[in-house]
N, C-alpha and C positions, 0 to 999 in steps of 0.2 A: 694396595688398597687405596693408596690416594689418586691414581688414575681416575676411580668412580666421581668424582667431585671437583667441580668446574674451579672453586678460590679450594687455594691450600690450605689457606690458615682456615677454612671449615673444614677440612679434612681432618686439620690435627689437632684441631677444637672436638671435634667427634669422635677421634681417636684415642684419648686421654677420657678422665673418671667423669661424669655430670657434676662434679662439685667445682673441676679445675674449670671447667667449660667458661669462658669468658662471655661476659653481656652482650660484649657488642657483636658478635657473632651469629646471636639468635637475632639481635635486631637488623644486620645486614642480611640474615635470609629470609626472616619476615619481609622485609622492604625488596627485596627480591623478590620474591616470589608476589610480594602484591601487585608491584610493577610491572610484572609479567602477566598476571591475573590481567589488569588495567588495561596492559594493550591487546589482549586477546581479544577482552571484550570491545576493545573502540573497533579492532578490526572485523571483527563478526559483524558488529554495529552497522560499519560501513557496507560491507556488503547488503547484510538483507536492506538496507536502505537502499543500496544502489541496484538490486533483484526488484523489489517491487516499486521505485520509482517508473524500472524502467517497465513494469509491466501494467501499470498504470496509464502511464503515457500512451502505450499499443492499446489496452483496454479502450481510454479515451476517443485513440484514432479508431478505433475498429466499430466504438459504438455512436459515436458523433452522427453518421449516415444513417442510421437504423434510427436513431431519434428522430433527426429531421425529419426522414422518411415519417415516422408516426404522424409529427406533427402536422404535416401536410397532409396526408390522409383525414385525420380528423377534422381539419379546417375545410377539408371540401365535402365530405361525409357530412357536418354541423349545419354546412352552407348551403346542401343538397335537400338538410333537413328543411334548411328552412324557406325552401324554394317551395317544397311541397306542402307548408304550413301555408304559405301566400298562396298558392296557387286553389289549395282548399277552401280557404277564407274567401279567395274570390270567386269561386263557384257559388259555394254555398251564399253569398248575397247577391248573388246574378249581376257580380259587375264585368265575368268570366264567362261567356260556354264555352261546350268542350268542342265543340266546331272551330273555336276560334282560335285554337293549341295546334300548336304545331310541335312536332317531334322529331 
């Protein structure tokens, strides 16, 4: 039976009546087992931090271009607007004809 368990003296702490059961024993496998609990979770921790650091970063690089791209679109799209807002403004007060456009 004492094969099953990692410290002896928890073995033979377990092995004997709940009354014999010595204190320190439940508190060395509480403290065990928390400490284990503790780095399981630091290590999970670390992973999905380092899972979506790094898929943040690919994120970033993959949509960096597709932004810019927008951006620049818009600014010649905005600019295109507003070439056609002058160009109608100066029609419409005959500082423009349309003979005098070229394309």
């Amino acid at each position: 039976m004492e094969k099953f368990f990692a410290d002896e003296e928890m073995s033979k702490g377990l092995l004997t009546s709940q009354t014999d059961l010595p204190t320190s024993i439940y508190k060395r496998w509480f403290i065990k087992n928390t400490q284990e609990k503790h780095f399981g979770l630091l290590i999970h921790h670390q992973r999905w931090l380092r899972t979506n650091s790094s898929l943040s970063n690919g994120f970033f690089r993959s949509n960096a271009p597709s932004e810019s791209y927008q951006y620049l679109l818009n600014l010649f799209l905005s600019n295109g607007t507003l070439l056609d807002q002058m160009t109608k403004t100066l029609l419409r007060k005959r500082w423009l004809f349309p003979d005098e456009m070229q394309i």
